[in-house]
C-alpha positions as CSV (number, residue, x, y, z in Angstrom):
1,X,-12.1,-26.8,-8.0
2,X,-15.3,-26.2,-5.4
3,X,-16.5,-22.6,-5.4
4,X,-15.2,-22.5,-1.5
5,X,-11.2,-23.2,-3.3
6,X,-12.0,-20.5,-6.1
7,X,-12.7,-18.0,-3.6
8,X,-9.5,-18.3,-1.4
9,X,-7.5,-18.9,-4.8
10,X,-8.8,-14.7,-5.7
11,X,-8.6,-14.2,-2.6
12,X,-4.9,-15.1,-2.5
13,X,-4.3,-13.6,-5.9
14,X,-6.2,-10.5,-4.9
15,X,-3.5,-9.7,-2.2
16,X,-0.3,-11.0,-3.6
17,X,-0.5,-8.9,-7.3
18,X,-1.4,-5.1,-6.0
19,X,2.3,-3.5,-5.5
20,X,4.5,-5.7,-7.3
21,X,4.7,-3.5,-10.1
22,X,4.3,0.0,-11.2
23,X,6.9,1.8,-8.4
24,X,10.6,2.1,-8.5
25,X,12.9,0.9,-5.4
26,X,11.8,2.8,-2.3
27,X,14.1,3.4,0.2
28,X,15.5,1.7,2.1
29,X,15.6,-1.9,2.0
30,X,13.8,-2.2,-1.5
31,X,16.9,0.0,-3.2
32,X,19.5,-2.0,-1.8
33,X,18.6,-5.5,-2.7
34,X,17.9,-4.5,-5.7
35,X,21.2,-2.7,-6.2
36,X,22.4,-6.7,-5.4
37,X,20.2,-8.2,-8.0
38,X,21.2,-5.2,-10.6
39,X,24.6,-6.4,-10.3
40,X,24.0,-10.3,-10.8
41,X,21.9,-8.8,-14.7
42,X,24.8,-6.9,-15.6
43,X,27.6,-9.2,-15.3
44,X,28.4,-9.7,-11.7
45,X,29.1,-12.4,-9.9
46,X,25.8,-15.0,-9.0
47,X,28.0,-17.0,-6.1
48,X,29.3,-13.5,-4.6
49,X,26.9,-10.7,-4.2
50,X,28.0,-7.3,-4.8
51,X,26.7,-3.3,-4.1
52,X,27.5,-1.4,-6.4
53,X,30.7,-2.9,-7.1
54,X,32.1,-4.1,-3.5
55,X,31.2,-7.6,-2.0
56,X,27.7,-7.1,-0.7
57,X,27.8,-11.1,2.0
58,X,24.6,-9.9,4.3
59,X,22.6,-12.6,3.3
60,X,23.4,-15.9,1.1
61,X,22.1,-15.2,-3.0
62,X,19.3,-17.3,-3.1
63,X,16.8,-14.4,-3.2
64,X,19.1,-12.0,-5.7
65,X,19.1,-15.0,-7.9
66,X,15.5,-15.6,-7.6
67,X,15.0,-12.1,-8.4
68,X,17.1,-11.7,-11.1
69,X,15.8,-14.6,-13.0
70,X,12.4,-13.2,-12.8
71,X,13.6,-9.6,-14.2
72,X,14.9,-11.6,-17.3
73,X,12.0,-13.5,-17.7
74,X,10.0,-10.1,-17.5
75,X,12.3,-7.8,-18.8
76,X,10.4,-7.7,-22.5
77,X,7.4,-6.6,-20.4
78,X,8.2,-4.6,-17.4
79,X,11.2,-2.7,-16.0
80,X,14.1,-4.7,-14.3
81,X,13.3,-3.3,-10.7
82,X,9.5,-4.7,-11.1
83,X,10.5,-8.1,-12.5
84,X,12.7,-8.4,-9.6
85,X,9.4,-8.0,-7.6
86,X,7.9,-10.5,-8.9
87,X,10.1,-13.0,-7.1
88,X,8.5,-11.4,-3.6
89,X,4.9,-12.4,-4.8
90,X,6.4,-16.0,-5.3
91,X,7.9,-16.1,-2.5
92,X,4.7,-15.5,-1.0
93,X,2.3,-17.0,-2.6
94,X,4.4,-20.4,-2.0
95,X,4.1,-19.0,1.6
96,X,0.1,-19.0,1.6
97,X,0.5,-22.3,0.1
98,X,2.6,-23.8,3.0
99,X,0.8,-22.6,5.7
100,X,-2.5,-23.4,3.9
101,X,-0.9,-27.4,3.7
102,X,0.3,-27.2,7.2
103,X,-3.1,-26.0,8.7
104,X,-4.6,-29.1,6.8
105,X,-2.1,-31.2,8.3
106,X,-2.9,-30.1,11.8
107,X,-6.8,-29.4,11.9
108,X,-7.7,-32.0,9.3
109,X,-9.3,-31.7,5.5
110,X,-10.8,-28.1,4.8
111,X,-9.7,-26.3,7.5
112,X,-6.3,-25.3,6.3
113,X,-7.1,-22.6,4.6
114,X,-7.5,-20.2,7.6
115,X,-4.1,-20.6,8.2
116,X,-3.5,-18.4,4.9
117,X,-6.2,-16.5,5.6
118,X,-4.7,-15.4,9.0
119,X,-1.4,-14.5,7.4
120,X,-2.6,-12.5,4.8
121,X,-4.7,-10.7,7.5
122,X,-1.9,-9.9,9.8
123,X,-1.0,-6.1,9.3
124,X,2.9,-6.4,9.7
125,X,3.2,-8.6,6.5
126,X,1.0,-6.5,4.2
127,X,3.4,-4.1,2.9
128,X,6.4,-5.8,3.6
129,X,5.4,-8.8,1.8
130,X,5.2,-6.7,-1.5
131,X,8.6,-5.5,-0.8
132,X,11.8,-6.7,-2.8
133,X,13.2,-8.2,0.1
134,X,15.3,-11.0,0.8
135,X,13.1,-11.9,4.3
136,X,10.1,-13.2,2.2
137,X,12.1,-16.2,1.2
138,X,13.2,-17.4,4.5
139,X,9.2,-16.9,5.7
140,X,8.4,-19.0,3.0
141,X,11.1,-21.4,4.1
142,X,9.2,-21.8,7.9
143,X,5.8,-22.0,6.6
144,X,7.6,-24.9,4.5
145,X,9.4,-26.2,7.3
146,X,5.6,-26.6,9.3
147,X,4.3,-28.2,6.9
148,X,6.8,-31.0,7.1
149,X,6.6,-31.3,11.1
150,X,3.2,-31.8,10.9
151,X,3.2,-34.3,8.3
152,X,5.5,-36.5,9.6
153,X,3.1,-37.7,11.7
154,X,1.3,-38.9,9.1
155,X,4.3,-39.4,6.4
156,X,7.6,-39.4,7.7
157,X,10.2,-40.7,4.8
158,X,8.3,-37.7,3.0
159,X,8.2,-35.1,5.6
160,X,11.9,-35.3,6.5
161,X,13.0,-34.8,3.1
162,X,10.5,-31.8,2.9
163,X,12.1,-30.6,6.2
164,X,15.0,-30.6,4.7
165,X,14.5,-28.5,1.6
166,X,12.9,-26.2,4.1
167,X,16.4,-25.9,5.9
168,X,18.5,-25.7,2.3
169,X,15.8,-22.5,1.7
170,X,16.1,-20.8,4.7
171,X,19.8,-20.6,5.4
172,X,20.4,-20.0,1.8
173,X,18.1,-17.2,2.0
174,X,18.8,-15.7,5.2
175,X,21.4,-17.4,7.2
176,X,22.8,-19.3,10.1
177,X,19.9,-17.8,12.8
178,X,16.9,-19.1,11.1
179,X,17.9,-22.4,10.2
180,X,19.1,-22.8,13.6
181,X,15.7,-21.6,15.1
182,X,13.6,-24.5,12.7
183,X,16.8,-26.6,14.2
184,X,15.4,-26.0,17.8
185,X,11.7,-26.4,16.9
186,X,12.3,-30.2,15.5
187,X,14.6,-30.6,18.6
188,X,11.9,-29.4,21.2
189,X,9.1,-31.0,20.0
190,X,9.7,-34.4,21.2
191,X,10.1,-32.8,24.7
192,X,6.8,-31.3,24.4
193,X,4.8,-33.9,22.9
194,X,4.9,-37.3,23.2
195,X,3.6,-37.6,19.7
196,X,6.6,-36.7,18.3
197,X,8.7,-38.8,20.1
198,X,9.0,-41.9,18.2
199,X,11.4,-43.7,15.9
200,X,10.0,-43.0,12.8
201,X,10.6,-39.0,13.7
202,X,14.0,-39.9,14.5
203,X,14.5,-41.2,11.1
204,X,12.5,-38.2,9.2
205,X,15.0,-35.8,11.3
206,X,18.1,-38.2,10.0
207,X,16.6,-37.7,6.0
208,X,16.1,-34.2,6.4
209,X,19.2,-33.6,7.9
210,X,21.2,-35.7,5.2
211,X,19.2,-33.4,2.8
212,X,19.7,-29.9,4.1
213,X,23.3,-30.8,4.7
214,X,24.5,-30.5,0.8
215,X,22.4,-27.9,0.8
216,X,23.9,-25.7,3.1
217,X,27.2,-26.4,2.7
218,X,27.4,-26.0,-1.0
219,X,27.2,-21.8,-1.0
220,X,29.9,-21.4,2.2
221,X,32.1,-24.2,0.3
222,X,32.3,-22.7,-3.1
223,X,32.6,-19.3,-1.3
224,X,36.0,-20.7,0.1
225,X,37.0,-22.4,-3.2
226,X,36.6,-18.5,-4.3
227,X,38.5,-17.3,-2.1
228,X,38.8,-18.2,2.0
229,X,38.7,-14.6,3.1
230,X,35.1,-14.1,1.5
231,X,33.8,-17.5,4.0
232,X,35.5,-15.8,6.2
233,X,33.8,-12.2,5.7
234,X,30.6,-14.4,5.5
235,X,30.9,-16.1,8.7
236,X,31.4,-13.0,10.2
237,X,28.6,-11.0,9.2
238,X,26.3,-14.3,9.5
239,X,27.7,-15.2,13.5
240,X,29.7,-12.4,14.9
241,X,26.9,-9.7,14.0
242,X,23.9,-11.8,14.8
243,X,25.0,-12.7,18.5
244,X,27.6,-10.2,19.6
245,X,26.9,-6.4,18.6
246,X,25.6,-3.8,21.7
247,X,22.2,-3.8,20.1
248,X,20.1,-6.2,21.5
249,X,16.8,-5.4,22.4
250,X,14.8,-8.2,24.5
251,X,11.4,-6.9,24.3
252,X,11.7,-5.4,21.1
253,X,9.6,-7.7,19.2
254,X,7.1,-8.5,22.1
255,X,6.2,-4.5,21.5
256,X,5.7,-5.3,17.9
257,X,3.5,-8.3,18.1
258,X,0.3,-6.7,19.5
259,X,0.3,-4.9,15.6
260,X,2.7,-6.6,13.3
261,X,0.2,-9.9,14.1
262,X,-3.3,-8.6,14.7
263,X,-5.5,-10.5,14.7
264,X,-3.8,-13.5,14.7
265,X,-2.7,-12.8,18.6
266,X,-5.9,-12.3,19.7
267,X,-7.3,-15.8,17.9
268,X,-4.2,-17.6,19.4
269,X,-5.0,-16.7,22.9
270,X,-8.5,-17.7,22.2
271,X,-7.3,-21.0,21.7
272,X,-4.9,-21.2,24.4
273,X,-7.7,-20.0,26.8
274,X,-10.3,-23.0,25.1
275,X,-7.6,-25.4,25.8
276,X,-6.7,-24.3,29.4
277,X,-8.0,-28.0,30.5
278,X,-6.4,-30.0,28.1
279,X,-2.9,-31.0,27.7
280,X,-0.8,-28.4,25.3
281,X,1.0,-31.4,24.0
282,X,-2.1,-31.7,21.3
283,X,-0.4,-31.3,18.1
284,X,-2.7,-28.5,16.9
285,X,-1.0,-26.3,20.3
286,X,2.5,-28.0,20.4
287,X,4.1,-27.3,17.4
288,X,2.7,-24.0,16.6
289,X,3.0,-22.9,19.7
290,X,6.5,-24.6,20.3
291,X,7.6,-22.7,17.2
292,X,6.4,-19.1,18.2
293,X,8.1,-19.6,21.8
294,X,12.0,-20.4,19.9
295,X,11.7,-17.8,17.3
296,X,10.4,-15.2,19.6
297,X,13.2,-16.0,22.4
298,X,16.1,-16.6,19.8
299,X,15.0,-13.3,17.6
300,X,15.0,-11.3,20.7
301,X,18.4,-12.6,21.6
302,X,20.6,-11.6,18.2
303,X,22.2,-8.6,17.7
304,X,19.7,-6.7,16.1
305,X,16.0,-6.5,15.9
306,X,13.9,-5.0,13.2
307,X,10.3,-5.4,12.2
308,X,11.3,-7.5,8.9
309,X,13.0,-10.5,10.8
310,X,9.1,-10.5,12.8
311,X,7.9,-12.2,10.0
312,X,9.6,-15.9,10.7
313,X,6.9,-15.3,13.3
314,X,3.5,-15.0,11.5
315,X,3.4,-19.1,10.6
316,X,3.3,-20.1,14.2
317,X,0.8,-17.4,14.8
318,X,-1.7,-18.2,12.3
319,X,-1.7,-21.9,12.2
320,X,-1.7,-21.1,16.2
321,X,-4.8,-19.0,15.8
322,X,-7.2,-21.1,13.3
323,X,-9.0,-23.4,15.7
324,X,-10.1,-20.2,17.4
325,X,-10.8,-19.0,13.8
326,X,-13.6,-21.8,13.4
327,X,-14.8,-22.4,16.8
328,X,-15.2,-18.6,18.2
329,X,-18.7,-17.8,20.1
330,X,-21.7,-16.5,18.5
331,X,-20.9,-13.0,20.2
332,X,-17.4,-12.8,18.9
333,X,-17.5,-14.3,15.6
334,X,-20.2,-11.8,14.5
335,X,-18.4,-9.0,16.5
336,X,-15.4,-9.4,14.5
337,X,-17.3,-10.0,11.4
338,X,-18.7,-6.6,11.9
339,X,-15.8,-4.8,13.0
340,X,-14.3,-5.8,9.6
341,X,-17.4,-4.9,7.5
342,X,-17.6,-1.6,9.0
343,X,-13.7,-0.9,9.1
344,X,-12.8,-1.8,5.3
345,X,-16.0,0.2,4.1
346,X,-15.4,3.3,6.3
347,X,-11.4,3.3,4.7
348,X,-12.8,2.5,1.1
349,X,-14.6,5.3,1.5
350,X,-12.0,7.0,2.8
351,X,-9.4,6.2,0.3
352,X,-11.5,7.1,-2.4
353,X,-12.3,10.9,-1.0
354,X,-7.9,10.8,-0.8
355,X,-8.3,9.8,-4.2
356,X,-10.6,12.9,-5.3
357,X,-8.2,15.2,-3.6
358,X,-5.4,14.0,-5.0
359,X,-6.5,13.5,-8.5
360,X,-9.7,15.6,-9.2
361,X,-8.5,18.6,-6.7
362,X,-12.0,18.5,-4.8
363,X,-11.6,19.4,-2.0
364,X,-9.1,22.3,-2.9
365,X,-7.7,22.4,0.7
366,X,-7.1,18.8,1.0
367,X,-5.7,18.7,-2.6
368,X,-3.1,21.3,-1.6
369,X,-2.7,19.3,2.0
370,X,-1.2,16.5,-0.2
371,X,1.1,18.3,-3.0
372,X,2.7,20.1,-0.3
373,X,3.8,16.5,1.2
374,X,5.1,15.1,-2.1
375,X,5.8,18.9,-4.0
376,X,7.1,16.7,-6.4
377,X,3.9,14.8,-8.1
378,X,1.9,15.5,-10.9
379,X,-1.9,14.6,-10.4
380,X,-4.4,13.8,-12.7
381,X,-6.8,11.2,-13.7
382,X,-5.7,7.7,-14.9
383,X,-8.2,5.6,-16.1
384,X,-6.1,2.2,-15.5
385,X,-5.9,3.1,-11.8
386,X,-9.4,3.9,-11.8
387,X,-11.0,1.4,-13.5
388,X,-8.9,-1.2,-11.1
389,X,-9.8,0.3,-8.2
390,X,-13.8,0.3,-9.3
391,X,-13.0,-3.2,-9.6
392,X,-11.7,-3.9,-6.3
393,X,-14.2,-2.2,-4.4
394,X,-17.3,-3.8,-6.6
395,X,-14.9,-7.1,-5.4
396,X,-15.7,-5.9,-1.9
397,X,-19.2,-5.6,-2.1
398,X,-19.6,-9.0,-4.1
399,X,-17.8,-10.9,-1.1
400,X,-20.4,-9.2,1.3
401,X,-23.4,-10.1,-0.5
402,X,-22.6,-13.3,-2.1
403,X,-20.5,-14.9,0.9
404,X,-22.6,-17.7,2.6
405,X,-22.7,-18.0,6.4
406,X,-19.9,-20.3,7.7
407,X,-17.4,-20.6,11.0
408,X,-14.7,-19.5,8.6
409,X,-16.8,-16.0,7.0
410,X,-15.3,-13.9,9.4
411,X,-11.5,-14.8,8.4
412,X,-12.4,-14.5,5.0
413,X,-14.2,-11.2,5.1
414,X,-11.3,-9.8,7.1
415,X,-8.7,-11.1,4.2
416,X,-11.0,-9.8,1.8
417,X,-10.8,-6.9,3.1
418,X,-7.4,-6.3,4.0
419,X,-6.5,-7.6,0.5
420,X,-9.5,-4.8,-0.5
421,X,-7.8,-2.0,1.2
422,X,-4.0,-2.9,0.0
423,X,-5.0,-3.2,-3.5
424,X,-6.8,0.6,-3.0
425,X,-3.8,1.7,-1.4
426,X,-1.2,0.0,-4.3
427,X,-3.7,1.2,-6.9
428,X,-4.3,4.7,-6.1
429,X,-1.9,6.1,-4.4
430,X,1.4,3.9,-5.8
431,X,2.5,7.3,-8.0
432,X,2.3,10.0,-4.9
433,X,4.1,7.6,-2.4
434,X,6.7,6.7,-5.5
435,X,7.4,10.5,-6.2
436,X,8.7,10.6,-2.1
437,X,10.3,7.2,-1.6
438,X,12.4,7.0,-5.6
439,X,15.8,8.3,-6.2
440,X,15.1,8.5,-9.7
441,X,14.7,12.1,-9.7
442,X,18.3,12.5,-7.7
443,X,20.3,10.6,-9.6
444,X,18.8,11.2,-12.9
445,X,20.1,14.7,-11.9
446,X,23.4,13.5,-11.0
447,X,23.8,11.7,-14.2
448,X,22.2,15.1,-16.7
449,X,25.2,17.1,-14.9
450,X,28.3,14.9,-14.8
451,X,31.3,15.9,-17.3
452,X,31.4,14.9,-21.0
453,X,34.6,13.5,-20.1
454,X,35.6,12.5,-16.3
455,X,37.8,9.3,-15.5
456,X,35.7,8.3,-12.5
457,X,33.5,9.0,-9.4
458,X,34.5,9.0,-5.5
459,X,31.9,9.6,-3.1
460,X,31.2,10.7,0.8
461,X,28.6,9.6,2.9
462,X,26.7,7.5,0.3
463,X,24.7,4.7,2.2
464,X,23.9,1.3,0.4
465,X,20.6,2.7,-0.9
466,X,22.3,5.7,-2.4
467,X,25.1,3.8,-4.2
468,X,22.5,1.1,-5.4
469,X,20.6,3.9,-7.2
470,X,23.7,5.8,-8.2
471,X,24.3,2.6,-10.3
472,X,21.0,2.0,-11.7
473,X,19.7,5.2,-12.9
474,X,23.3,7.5,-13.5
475,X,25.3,3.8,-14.7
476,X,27.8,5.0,-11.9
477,X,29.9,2.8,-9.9
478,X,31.0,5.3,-7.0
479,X,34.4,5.1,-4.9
480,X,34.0,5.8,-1.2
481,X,36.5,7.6,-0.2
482,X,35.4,6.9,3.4
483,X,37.0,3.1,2.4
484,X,40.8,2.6,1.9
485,X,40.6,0.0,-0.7
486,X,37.9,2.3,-2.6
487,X,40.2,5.3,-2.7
488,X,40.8,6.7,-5.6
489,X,42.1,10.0,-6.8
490,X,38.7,10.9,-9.2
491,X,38.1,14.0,-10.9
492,X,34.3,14.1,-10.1
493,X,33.5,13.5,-6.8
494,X,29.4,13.3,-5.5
495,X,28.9,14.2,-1.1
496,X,26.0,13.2,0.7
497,X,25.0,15.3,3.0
498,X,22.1,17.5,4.9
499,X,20.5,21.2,3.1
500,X,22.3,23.7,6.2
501,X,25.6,22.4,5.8
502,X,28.1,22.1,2.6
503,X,31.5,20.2,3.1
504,X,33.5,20.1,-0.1
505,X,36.1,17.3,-0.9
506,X,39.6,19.1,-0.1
507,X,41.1,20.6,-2.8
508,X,40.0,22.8,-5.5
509,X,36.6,22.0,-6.6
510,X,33.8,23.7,-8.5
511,X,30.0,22.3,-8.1
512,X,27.6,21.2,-10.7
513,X,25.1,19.9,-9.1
514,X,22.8,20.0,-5.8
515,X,19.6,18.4,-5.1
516,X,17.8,16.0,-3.3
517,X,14.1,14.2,-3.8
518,X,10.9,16.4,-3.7
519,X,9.8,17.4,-0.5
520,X,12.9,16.0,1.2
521,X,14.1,18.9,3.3
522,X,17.2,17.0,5.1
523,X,18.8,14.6,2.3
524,X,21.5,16.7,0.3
525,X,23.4,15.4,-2.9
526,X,26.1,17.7,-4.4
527,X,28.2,16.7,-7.4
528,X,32.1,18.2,-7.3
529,X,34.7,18.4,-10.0
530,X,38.2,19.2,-9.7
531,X,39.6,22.1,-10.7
532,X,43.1,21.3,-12.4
């Protein structure tokens, strides 16, 4: 391995490891895809997911059984709920991988690593991708999926089988929309380019569609073999939700892209601009840019938008943006090279006086600034935080003194340093943000205060996050009582609620309980039991 592949390997590596471990479930979409994967380790089904007890069809289990095979494999070492993150940093460090292969594909031998580069600098995948979320999977499925359309150009038996394993991943990670949107993109391209209009791409379309199909319709098949109402439930959520609920927002996601991309928006309009005089049917602009176009237009057009499903985008984007990457003037190449020198030192140095006030108390004011925000954490010094965080800011300061001049140092420097800042941020700071974004503390509480003796739970207002965490910290599977099948007639009942108002279950009740997390001064929990 050259010294050039070493450094984007720690580079990689540097990134992907900070926040995998070390924090419980945050709220909200962390807690309840764990509360999924919590019920595949103790006993539930691994064909139907379930919350908390009740049939949980959002997405296909691909991810839940990902996770929960990496919590078992991990479970001498670390808690279940990290070990279940470790399947995000697969997830996307298979990602870098795939866009790294796909921007070799495109812009020849040595140049694909920008395209990972650019991905790990974009801001809206840096936290997110350390979440344990079911929408790394799918992104890892279309950086896949690129890989393949640009090889077949070169490879097409090959490519079309890899194309299809791309499809089997995405739609049994994340559905119907997604597959259909890489669907679209192998469908356009033809139009676009006359490169990829050819028999042999016909052919690589036929393998990978007689590859994904098996694929995709094993889950939805043994789902009806199970039972037809759960396809039917499935189908449902997957079609009826996506394309027909009063949500739609058109320019939702082109408000996002200017930050949930930077840079990489800026370096693909660089190379749009370079190749204003050339044809866009180039397959270094077609398919990326063919690709961004779909997603963007189909995304915008489902039912609902949200910053996570943005991801799908980021592939495009960065293998869009890495000719810029490598060709940008003088001026600019060293004015971005600059701006990210500058930047990640002025917020290392920031981040380390946070750190003092946090930890050390110094300043006093600050200090008391940031207990008052999370009342609820204990500060002190830790020298395993420390001592990592030395390390990644000596890191820092290696890169910018051992890093040779190049076209590509400015992508790397701004990856280093975004990785740089992240792993400060995960490092340091992990235990305050955990003390604000856990239920431990809540249900722990619940759990310390239930009955010696009770014959079950019902429950008000509990979302998907609540009940997840209700199950993994109190061992309590809850009964809505908002739910007519749930109903039952408990003698312990736990409402949800906000701190000014109290609305016992009807009846004759006693509390035990109320609380909420630190600092939270709207969330209410109060735990009921009936009176006989």
């Amino acid at each position: 391995m050259s010294r050039r592949h070493l450094l984007i390997t720690l580079l990689c590596l540097f990134w992907i490891m900070p926040g995998l471990i070390g924090h419980d479930p945050w709220k909200t979409d962390e807690a309840y895809t764990f509360g999924v994967i919590y019920d595949m380790l103790r006993g539930g089904s691994w064909l139907v997911p379930t919350l908390a007890g009740e049939v949980f069809l959002d997405e296909p289990p691909l991810y839940y059984l990902t996770a929960a095979l990496t919590a078992t494999l991990a479970s001498p070492l670390l808690p279940l709920h990290d070990g279940a993150r470790l399947a995000t940093g697969v997830f996307m460090a298979l990602t870098l991988l795939f866009a790294g292969m796909a921007g070799r594909e495109l812009h020849g031998k040595g140049n694909g690593a920008i395209a990972s580069l650019l991905l790990m600098g974009c801001f809206g995948l840096v936290l997110r991708g350390h979440e344990t979320i079911t929408d790394v999977a799918p992104l890892a499925g279309f950086a896949l999926a690129y890989y393949a359309l640009a090889l077949v150009l070169r490879r097409a038996a090959l490519a079309g089988a890899v194309f299809g394993i791309a499809l089997g991943l995405v739609y049994l990670s994340q559905g119907a929309l997604e597959t259909l949107i890489l669907l679209l993109i192998a469908a356009a391209l033809p139009v676009v380019s006359p490169v990829w209009r050819t028999r042999t791409y016909a052919l690589a379309l036929a393998v990978a569609v007689a590859i994904a199909l098996p694929l995709i319709v094993a889950w939805p098949l043994a789902l009806h073999l199970r039972s037809p109402a759960l396809l039917s439930l499935w189908m449902q959520n997957d079609l009826y939700a996506l394309f027909n609920t009063p949500e739609r927002n058109l320019t939702f996601y082109l408000r996002i892209v200017p930050w949930h991309t930077w840079p990489a928006w800026m370096l693909c309009a660089w190379t749009l601009w370079n190749a204003r005089r050339e044809q866009y049917a180039t397959p270094v602009i077609a398919l990326p840019l063919t690709g961004f176009v779909i997603t963007l237009l189909l995304l915008s057009a489902a039912g609902t938008a949200r910053d996570v499903y943005a991801l799908t985008l980021l592939p495009a984007l960065a293998l869009l943006g890495a000719p810029a990457a490598r060709n940008l003037r003088r001026g600019a190449a060293n004015a971005w090279l600059w701006f990210g020198v500058t930047g990640v030192t002025f917020f290392i140095i920031v981040a380390w006086f946070y750190w003092t006030g946090l930890e050390l108390g110094l300043p006093a004011r600050l200090h008391a600034h940031l207990h008052r925000l999370q009342p609820g954490y204990t500060p002190g010094f830790k020298w395993l935080p420390f001592t990592l965080a030395v390390l990644y800011t000596v890191a820092w300061f290696a890169l910018l003194t051992r890093l040779k001049r190049s076209p590509e140092r400015p992508a790397i420097v701004w990856a280093g340093g975004i990785a740089v800042l992240w792993g400060l941020a995960a490092i340091l700071f992990t235990g305050w943000v955990d003390t604000g974004k856990s239920y431990r503390a809540v249900f722990t509480g619940v759990k310390q205060h239930l009955p010696a003796k009770y014959d079950c739970v019902s429950s008000r207002n509990l979302g998907e996050t609540q009940r997840a965490m209700l199950h993994y910290y109190a061992d309590v599977v809850s009964y809505r009582d908002e739910v007519t099948s749930r109903q039952r007639h408990c003698n312990v009942f736990l409402t949800q609620g906000i701190v000014r108002e109290e609305t016992p279950p009807p009846g004759r009740w006693k509390k035990l309980w109320e609380g909420g997390r630190p600092g939270d001064k709207v969330e209410r929990y109060r735990l009921y039991q009936r009176i006989p």
